[in-house]
C-alpha beads as a LAMMPS data file, in Angstrom:
LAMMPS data file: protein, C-alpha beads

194 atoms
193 bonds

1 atom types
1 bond types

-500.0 500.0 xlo xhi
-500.0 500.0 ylo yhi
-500.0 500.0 zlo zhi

Masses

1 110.0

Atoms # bond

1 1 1 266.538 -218.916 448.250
2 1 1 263.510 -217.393 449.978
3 1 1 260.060 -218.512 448.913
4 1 1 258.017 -215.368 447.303
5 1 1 254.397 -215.080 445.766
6 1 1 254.114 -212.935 442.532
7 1 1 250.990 -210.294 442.395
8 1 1 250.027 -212.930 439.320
9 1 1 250.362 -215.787 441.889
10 1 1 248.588 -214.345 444.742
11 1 1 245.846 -213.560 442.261
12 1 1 245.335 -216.820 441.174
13 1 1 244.931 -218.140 445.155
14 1 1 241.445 -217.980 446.170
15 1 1 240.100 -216.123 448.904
16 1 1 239.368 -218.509 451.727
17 1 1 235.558 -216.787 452.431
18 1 1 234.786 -216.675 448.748
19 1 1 235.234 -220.282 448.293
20 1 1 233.702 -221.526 451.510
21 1 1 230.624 -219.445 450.591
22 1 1 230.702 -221.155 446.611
23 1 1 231.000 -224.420 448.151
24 1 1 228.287 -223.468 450.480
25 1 1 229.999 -224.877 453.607
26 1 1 229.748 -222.715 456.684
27 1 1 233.417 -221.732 458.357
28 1 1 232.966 -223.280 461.843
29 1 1 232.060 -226.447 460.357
30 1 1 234.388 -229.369 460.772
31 1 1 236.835 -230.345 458.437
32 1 1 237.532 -234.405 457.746
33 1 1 240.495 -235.078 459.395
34 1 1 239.071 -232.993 462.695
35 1 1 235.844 -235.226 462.925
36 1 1 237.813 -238.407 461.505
37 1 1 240.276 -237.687 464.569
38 1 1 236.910 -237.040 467.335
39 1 1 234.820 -239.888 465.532
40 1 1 237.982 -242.997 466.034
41 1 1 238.845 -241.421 469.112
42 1 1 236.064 -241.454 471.017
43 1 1 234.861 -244.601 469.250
44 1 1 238.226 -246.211 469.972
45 1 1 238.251 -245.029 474.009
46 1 1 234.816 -246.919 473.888
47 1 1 236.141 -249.765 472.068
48 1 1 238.549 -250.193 474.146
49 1 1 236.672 -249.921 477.432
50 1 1 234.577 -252.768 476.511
51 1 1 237.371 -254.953 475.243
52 1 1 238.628 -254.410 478.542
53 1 1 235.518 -255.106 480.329
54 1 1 234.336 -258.070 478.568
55 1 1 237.847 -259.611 478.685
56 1 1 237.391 -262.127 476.298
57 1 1 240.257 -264.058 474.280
58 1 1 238.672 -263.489 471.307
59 1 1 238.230 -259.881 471.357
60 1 1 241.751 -258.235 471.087
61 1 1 241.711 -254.195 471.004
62 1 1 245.112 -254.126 468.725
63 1 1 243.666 -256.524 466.120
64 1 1 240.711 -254.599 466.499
65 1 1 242.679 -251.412 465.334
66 1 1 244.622 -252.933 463.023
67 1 1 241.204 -253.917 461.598
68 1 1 240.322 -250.502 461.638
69 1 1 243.193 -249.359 459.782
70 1 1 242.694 -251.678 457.207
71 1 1 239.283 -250.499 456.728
72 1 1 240.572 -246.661 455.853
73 1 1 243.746 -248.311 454.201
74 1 1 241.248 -249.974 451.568
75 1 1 239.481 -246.686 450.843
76 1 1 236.805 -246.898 453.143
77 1 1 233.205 -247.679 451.991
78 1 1 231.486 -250.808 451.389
79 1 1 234.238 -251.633 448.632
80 1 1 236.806 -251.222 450.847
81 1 1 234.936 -253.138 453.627
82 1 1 234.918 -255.873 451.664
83 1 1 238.451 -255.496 450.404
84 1 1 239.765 -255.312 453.746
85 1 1 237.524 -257.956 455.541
86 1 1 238.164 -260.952 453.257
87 1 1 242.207 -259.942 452.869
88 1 1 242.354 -259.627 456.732
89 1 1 240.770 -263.448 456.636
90 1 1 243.023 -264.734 453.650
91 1 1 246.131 -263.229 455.553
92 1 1 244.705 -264.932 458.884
93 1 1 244.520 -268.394 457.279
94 1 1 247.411 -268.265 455.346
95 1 1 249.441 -267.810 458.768
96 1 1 247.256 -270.554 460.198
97 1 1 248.292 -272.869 457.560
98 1 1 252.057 -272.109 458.384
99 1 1 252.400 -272.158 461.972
100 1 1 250.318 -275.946 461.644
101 1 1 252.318 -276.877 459.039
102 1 1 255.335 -275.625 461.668
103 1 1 253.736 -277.044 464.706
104 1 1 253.714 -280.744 462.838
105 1 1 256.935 -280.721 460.736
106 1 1 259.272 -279.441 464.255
107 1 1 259.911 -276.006 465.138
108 1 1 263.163 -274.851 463.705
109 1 1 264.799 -271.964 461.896
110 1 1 264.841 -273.313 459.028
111 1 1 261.684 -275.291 458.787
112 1 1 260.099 -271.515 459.913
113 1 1 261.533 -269.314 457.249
114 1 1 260.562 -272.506 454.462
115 1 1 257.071 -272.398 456.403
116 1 1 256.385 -268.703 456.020
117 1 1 258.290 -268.488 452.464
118 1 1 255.601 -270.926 451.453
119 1 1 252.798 -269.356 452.858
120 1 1 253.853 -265.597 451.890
121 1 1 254.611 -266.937 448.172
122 1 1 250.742 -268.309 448.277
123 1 1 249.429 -265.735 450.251
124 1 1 250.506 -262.769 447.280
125 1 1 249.478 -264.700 444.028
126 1 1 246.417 -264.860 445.423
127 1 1 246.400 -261.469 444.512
128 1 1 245.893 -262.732 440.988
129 1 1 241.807 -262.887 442.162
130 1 1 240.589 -259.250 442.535
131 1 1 238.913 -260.331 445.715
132 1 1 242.242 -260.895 447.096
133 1 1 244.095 -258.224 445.777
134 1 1 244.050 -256.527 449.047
135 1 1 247.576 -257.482 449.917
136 1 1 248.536 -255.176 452.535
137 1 1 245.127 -256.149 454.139
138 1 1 246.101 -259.565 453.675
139 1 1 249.848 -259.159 455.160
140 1 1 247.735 -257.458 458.034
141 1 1 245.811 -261.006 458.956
142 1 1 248.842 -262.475 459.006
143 1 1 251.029 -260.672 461.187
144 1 1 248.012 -260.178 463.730
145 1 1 247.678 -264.735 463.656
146 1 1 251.406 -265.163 463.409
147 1 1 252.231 -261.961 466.798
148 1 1 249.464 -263.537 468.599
149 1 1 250.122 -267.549 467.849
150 1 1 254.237 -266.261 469.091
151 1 1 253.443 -264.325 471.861
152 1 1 250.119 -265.459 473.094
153 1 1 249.587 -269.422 472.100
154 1 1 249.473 -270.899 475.512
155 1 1 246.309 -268.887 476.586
156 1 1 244.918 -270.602 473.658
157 1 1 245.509 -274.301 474.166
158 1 1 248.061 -276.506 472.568
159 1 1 248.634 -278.108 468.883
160 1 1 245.636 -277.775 465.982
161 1 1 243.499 -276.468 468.257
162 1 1 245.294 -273.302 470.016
163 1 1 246.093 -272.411 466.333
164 1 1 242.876 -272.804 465.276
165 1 1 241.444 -270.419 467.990
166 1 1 244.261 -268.360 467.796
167 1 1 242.988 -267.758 463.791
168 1 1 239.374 -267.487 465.139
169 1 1 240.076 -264.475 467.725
170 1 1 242.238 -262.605 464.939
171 1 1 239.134 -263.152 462.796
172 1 1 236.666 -262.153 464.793
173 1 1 238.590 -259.052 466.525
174 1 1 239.738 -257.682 462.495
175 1 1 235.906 -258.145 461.622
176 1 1 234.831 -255.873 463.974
177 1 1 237.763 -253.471 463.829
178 1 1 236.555 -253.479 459.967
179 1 1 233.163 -252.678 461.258
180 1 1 233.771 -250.065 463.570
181 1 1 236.182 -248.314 460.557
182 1 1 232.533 -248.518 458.704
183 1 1 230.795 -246.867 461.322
184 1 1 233.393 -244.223 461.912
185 1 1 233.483 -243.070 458.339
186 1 1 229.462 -242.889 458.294
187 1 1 229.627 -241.262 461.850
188 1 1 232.219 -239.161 460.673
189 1 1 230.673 -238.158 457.219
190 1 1 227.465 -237.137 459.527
191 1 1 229.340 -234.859 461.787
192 1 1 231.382 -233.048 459.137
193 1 1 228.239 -232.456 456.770
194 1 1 226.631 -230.943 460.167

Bonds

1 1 1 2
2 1 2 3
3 1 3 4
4 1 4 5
5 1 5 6
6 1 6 7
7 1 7 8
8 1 8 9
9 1 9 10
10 1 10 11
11 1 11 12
12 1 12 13
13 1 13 14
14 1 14 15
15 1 15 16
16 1 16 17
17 1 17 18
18 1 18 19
19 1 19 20
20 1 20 21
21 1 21 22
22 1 22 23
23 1 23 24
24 1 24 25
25 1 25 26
26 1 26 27
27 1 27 28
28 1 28 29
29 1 29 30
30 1 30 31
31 1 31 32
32 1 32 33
33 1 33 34
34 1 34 35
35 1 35 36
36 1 36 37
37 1 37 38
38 1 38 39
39 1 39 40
40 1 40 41
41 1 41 42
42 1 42 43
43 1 43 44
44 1 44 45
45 1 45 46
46 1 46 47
47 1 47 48
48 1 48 49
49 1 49 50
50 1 50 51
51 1 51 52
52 1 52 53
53 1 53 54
54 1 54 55
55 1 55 56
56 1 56 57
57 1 57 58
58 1 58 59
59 1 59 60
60 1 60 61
61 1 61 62
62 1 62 63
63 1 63 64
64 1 64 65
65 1 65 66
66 1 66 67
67 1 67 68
68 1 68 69
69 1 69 70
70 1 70 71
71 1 71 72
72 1 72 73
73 1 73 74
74 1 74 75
75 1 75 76
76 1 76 77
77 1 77 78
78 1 78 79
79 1 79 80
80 1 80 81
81 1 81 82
82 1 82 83
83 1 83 84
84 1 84 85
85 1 85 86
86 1 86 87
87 1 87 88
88 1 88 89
89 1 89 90
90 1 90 91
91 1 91 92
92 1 92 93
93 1 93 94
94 1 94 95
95 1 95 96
96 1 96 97
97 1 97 98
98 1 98 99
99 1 99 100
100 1 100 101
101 1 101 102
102 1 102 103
103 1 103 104
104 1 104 105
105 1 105 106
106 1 106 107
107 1 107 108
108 1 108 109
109 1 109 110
110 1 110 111
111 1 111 112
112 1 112 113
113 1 113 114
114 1 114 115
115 1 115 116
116 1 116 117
117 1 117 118
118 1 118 119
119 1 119 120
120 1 120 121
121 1 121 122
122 1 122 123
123 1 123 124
124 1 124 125
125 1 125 126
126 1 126 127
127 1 127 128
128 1 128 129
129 1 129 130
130 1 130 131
131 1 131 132
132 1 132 133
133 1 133 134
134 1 134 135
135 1 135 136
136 1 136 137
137 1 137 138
138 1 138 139
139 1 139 140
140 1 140 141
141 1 141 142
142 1 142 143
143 1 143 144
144 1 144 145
145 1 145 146
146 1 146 147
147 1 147 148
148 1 148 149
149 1 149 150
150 1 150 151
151 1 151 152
152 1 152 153
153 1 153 154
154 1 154 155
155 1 155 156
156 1 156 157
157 1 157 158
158 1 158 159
159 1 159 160
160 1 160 161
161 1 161 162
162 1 162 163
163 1 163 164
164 1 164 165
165 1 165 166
166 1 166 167
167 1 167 168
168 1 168 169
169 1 169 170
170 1 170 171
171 1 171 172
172 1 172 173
173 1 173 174
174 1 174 175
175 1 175 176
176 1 176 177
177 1 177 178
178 1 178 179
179 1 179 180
180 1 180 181
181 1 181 182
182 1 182 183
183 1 183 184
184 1 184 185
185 1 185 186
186 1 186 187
187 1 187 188
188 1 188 189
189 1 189 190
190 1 190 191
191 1 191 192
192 1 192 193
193 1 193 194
């Protein structure tokens, strides 16, 4: 069955120059997704050049995006800042908790899956608390401590310790991802209103 527009129907679409003019926006300016894509992407290219250049453990460019995304994931704005920041650190210590609970029990199957069962079961009731209701965010911090504790650990140390930094990079690289995801939506916001 083809698709087909009645003369009622196309009547009731509105002309595209009529309602840029009654919103008073100008054609050639940008729309949101256009300057959200320019904004992030040349802000990311830079973020990533100095991760790169600095080179420091505690500055990972794929927490820092996954920061980022959690940022626009809350809804953006200083709500979703806040959302995002202190779910990203919830998640983050929750996984912390786990892998030294792990770490001092024995590493096994088993005593993993009880570990993080544990941990996720805490983790989402603290949902219960609005300013931890965030759980995607939070689910966010913990996969980022938990992939870089599995697949990074021994540039961190051994024991208490590596997990402890390990947590503190995650931290400190979501922070800032949920920083530059502020910036980008004021940047952004800016540009599009230009």
């Amino acid at each position: 069955m083809a698709f087909s527009v009645s003369g009622r129907q196309r009547s009731a679409i509105p002309n595209r120059d009529s309602s840029l003019r009654a919103l008073g926006k100008r054609e050639d300016n940008m729309d949101l997704i256009t300057g959200l894509a320019v904004v992030i992407g040349i802000m990311g290219g830079i973020a990533t050049w100095v991760a790169i250049t600095i080179g420091n453990p505690y500055l990972l460019i794929w927490a820092v995006f996954v920061g980022w995304g959690s940022f626009y994931h809350c809804g953006g704005k200083e709500a979703g800042f806040k959302s995002s920041a202190v779910a990203n650190l919830w998640g983050t210590v929750c996984a912390a908790g786990a892998l030294i609970a792990l770490t001092s029990i024995g590493v096994t199957a088993i005593m993993a899956g009880v570990c993080v069962g544990i941990s996720i079961i805490v983790l989402i009731l603290a949902a219960k608390l609005p300013l931890l209701s965030a759980i995607p965010s939070a689910v966010y911090g913990y996969a980022t401590t938990a992939a870089l504790f599995l697949l990074g650990a021994a540039a961190y140390g051994e024991g208490i310790g590596a997990i402890t930094r390990v947590a503190a990079a995650v931290v400190v690289s979501l922070i800032i991802g949920n920083i530059l995801g502020y910036v980008s939506e004021k940047v952004t916001g800016a540009v599009v209103k230009a």
